[in-house]
C-alpha positions as CSV (number, residue, x, y, z in Angstrom):
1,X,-72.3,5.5,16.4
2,X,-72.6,9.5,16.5
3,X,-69.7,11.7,16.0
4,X,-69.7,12.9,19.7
5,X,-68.7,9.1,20.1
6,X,-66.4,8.8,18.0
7,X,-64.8,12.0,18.9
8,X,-64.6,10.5,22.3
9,X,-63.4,7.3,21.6
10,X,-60.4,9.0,19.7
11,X,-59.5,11.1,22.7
12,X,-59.7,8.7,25.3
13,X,-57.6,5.8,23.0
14,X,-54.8,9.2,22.4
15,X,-55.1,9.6,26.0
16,X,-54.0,6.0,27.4
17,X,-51.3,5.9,24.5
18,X,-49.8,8.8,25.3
19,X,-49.7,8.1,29.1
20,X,-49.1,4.2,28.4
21,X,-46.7,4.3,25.3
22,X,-45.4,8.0,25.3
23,X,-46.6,8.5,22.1
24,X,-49.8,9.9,21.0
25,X,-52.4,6.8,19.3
26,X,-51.7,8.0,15.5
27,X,-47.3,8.2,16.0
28,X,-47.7,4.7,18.0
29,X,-49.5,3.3,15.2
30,X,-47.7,4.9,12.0
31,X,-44.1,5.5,13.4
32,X,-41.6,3.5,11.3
33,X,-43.9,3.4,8.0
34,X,-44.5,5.9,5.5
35,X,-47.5,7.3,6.8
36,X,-45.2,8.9,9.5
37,X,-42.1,11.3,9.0
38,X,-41.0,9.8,12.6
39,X,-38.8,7.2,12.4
40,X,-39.0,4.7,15.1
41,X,-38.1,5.6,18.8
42,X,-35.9,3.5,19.2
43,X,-36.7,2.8,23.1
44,X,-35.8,7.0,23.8
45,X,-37.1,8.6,26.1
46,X,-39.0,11.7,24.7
47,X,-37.2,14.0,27.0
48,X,-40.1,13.4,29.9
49,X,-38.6,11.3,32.4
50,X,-42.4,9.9,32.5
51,X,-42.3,8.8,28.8
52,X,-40.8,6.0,27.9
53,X,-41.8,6.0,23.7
54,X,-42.7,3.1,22.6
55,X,-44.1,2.3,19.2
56,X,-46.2,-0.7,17.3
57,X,-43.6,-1.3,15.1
58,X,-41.0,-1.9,17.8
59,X,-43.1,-3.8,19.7
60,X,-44.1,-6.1,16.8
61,X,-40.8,-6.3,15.3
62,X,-38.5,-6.4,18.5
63,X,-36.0,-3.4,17.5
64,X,-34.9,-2.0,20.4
65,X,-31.5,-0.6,20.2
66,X,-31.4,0.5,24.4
67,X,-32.9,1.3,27.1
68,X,-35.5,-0.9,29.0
69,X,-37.8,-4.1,27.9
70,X,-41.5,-3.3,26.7
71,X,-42.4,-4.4,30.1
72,X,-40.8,-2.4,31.8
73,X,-41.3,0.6,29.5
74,X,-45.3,0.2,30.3
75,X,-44.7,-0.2,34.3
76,X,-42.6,2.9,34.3
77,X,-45.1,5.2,32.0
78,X,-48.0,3.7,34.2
79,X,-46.7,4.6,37.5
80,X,-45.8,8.0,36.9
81,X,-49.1,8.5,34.7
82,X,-51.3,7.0,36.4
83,X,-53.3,10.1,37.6
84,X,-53.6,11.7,34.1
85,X,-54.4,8.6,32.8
86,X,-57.3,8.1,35.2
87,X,-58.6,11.8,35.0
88,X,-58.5,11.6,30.8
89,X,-60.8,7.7,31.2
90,X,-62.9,9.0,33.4
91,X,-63.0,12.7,32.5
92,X,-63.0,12.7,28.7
93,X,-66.6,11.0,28.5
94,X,-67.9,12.7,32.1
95,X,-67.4,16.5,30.0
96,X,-68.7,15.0,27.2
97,X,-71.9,13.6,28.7
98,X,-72.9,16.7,30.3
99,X,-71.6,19.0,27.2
100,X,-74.0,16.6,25.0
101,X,-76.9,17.2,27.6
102,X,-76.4,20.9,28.1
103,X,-76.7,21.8,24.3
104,X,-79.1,19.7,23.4
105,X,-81.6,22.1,25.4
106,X,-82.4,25.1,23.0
107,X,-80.5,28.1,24.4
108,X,-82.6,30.3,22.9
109,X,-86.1,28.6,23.8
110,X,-87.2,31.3,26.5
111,X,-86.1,34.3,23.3
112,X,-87.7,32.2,20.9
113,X,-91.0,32.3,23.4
114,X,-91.2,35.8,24.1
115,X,-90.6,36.7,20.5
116,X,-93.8,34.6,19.7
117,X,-95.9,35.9,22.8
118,X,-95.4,39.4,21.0
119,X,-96.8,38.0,17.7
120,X,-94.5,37.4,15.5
121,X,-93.7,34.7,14.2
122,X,-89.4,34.3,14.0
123,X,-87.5,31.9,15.6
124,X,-83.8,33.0,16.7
């Protein structure tokens, strides 16, 4: 695995947790422990009435204080999030396909063969 795929991966898996969750991937994993100054949600909303926050730890440990069941926490954050959720899957890897494909083609490969047509020998 490159790092282009791995940075990938991580974008797309922050993507559907935000949209799914509320919460980007690292705060849905770490909320509630002490690798996170953010205490569990709770069941809040984030102040987005399409986010329902949801975190690992509540869902694992059952500590919802209000607000609506995991269920139908995940329903509500996919129906309104649906389209960013779609265009960030399907986008995320599409930009960085052609990104990949674009620079690995020398940008300077026509400069680099005019400089040696005029005899010398550099490479920009």
């Amino acid at each position: 695995m490159n790092l282009t795929n791995l940075g990938v991966s991580l974008l797309v898996a922050n993507a559907v947790s935000r949209n799914v969750v509320g919460l980007g991937a690292w705060d849905f994993l770490t909320a509630g422990t002490s690798m996170n100054m953010r205490g569990t949600s709770g069941w809040e909303t984030s102040g987005d009435p399409h986010h329902n926050m949801i975190t690992l730890q509540e869902m694992l440990q059952g500590k919802q204080t209000s607000g609506p069941s995991i269920g139908e926490a995940v329903s509500e954050n996919l129906k309104e999030n649906w389209v960013p959720l779609t265009m960030a899957v399907v986008g995320i890897p599409a930009i960085a396909k052609v990104a990949t494909k674009m620079l690995r083609k020398p940008v300077l490969n026509n400069l680099n063969k005019v400089i040696k047509s005029t005899g010398l020998d550099v490479k920009v």
